[in-house]
C-alpha positions in Angstrom: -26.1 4.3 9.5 -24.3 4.0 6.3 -22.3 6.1 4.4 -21.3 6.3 0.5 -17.5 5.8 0.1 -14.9 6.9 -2.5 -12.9 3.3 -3.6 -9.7 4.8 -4.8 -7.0 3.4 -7.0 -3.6 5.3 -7.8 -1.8 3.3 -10.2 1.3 3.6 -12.3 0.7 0.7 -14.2 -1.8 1.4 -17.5 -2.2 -2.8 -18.5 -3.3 -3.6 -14.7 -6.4 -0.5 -15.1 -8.8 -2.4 -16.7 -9.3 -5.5 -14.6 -8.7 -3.8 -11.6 -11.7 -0.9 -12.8 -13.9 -3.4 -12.9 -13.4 -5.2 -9.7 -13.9 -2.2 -7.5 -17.3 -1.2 -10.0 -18.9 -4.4 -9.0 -18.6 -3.5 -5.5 -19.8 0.0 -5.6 -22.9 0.9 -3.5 -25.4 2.8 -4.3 -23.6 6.3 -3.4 -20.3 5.3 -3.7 -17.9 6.8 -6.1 -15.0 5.5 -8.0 -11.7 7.4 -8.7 -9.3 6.8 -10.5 -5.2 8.3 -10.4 -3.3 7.1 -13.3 0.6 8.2 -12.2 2.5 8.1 -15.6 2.4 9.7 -19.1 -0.3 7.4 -21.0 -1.4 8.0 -24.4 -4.6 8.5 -26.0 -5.2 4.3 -26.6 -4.4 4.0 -22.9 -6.4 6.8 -21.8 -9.6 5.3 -24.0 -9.2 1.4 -22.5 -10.3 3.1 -19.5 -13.8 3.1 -18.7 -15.3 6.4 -19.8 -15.8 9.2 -16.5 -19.0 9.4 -15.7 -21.2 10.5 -12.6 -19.9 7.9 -10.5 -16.3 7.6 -12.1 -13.7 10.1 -12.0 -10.2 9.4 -13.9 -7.4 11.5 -13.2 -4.3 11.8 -14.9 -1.4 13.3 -13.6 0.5 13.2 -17.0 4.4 12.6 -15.5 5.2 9.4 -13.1 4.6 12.1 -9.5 4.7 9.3 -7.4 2.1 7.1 -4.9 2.2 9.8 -2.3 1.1 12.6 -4.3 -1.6 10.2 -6.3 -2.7 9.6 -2.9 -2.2 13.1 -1.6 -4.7 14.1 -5.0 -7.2 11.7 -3.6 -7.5 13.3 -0.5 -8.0 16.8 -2.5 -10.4 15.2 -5.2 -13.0 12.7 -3.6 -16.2 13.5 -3.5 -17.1 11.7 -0.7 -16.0 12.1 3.4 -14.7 8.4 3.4 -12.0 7.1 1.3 -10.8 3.4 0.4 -8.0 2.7 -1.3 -7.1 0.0 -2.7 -4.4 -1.2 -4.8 -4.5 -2.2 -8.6 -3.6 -5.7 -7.8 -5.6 -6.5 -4.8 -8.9 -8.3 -5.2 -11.3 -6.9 -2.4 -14.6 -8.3 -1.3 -18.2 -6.9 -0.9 -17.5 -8.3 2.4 -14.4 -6.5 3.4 -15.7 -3.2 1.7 -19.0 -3.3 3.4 -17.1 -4.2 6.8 -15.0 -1.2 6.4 -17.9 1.3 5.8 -19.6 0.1 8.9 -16.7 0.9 11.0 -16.1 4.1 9.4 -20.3 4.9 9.8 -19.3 4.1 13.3 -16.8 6.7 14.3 -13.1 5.0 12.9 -10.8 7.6 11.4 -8.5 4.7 10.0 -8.5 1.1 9.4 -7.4 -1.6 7.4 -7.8 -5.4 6.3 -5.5 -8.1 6.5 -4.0 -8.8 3.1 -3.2 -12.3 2.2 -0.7 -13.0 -0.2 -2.2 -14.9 -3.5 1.2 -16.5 -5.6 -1.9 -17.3 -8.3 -1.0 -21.1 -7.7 3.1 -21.1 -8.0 4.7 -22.6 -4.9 6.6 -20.4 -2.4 10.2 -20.5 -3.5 12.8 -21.8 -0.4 14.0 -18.0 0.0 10.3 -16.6 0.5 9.6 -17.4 3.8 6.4 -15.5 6.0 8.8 -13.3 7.8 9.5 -12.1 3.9 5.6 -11.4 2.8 5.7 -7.5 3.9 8.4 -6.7 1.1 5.1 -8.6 -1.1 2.4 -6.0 1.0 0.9 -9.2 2.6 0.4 -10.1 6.1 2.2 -12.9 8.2 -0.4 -15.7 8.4 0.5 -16.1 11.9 0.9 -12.9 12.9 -1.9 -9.9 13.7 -2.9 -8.1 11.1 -1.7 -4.1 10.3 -2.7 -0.7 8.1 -1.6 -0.9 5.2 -1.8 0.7 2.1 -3.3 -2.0 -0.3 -6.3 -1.9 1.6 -7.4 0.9 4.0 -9.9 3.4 4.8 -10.2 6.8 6.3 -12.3 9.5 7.1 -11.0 12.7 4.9 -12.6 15.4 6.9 -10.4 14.0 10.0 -7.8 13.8 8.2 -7.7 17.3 6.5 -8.5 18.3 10.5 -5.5 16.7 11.9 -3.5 18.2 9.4 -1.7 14.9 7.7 -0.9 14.1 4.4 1.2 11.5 2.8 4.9 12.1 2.6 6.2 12.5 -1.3 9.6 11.4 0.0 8.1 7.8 1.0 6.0 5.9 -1.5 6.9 4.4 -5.0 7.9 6.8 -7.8 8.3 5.0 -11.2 10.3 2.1 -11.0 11.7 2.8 -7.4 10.5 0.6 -4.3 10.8 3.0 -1.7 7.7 2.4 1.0 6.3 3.3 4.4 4.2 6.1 3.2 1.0 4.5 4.4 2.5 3.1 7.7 3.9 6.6 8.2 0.6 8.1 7.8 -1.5 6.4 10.1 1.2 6.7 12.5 0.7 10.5 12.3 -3.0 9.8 12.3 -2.9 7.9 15.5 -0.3 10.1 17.5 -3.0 13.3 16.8 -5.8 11.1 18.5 -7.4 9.3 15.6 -9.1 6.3 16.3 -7.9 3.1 14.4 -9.2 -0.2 13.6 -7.9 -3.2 11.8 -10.5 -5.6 10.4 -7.9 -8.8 11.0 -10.3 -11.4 10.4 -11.5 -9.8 6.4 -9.3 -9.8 4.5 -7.9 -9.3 1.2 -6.2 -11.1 -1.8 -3.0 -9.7 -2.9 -1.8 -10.6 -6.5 1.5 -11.6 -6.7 3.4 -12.3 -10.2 5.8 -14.2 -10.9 8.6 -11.7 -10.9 8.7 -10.6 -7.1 9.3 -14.2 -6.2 12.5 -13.7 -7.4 15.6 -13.4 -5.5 16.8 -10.2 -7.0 13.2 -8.6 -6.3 13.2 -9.3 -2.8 16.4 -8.1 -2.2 15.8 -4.6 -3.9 12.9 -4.4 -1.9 14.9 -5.2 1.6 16.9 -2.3 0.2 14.7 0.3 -0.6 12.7 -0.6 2.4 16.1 0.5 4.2 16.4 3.8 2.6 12.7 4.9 3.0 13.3 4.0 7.5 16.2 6.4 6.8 13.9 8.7 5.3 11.3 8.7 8.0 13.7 8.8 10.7 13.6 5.1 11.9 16.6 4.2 10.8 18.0 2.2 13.9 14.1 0.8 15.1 13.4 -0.1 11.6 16.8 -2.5 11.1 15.8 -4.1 14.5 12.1 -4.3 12.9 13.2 -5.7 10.1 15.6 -8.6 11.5 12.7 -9.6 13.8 10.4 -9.9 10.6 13.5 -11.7 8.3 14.0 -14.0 11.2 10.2 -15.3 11.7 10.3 -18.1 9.2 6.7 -19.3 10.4 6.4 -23.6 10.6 9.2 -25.9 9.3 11.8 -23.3 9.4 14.3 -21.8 6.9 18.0 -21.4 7.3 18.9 -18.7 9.1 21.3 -17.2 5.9 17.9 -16.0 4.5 17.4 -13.4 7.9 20.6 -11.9 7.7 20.7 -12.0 4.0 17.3 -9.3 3.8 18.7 -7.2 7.0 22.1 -6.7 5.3 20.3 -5.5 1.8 18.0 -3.2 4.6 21.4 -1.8 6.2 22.6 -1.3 2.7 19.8 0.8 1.7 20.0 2.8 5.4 24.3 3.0 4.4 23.1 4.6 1.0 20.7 6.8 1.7 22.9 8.1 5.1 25.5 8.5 2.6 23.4 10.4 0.1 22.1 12.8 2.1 26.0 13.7 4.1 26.6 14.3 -0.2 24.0 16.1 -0.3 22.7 14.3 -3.4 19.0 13.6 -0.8 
């Protein structure tokens, strides 16, 4: 049995839209629907380089940056269909992985997800990127099983809206922020309330990575913010040791062992911050 699917995109970046519009079109099945959440204020030219809404595209707008949790949270609300992927503005899915994750949905999954593989678009990893660092990039350790994770997963709605879960607005990117862990959060409450879960870790997923994030100073304020959203989701002591173990796995041929403590000091400076924002009362 098949069933039509919703691809979703939330996306606060306009210039990515059209490219990524048109990858997830040329997958669409017959039923299948595409919608669109565009989180920031665009104008009219914006607004128009979008492909027009029809019967199987919806484009919403929230008009303000609201964040990746409540563009999500709006997906839940809006899609026309039971089942649900989303998928990020700069991940390239295949028919093969969309197709795979319908028949496991058709099949009685409440949740799953691909592995995501990271695609530098042909620059060499730097010596500080190592594959303990390719989380704070949303892609998989090569070497490693595969997880849920937000640039690529499905779910069934109806169980969702059952069970009572949402995504958390205090977890998720808003603007130019790099909090995280509202789609790890969620299928962890999705799980505990009994939904079945299945990750597809042999499909998988390109992730585009620009040059920018393979810079020191973007890899740091991710280790960071990824220490103030564990604080936020009240993981603040399992999520350091997480994160060491991750820094620390520098995959074949090694890196120096600066680099591991180097990302778990900018995550326990994130955890100090937000601990000391909230005992200020400022979170």
């Amino acid at each position: 049995m098949s069933v039509p699917l919703t691809l979703a995109m939330c996306s606060n970046r306009p210039s990515q839209l059209g490219d990524a519009v048109h990858r997830l079109r040329d997958l669409l099945g017959a039923e299948d629907h595409l919608l669109v959440v565009v989180d920031t204020a665009v104008d009219t030219a914006t607004a128009v380089s979008l492909p027009q809404s029809s019967a199987r595209l919806t484009a919403l707008f929230n008009g303000t940056t609201a964040g990746l949790s409540y563009s999500r949270n709006r997906v839940l609300k809006e899609a026309p269909t039971r089942h649900i992927v989303f998928v990020d503005d700069d991940i390239v899915p295949t028919l093969d992985a969309i197709e795979s994750l319908r028949a496991v949905l058709a099949n009685g999954t409440h949740v799953a997800g691909t592995r995501i593989t990271a695609d530098l678009q042909g620059r060499r990893p730097p010596w500080w990127l190592t594959p303990g660092q390719l989380h704070y990039l949303g892609s998989h350790h090569p070497g490693r099983p595969a997880s849920i994770w937000g640039g690529c997963f499905a779910l069934d709605r109806d169980h969702t809206r059952l069970l009572g879960v949402d995504f958390d607005d205090r977890l998720g990117r808003i603007g130019t922020s790099l909090a995280s862990a509202e789609d790890t959060t969620f299928v962890r409450q999705l799980i505990a309330l009994g939904a079945t879960a299945t990750v597809l870790d042999n499909t998988e997923v390109h992730h585009l990575i620009p040059a920018h994030r393979l810079r020191p100073g973007y890899l740091v304020r991710r280790a960071y913010w990824q220490g103030r959203s564990e604080v936020r989701r009240r993981t603040a002591t399992s999520g350091l040791r997480k994160e060491w173990n991750r820094n620390r796995s520098s995959g074949p041929g090694g890196r120096p062992a600066a680099l591991a403590l180097l990302y778990s000091a900018a995550v326990l400076t994130g955890i100090a911050h937000e601990l000391l924002d909230r005992a200020w009362g400022r979170s």
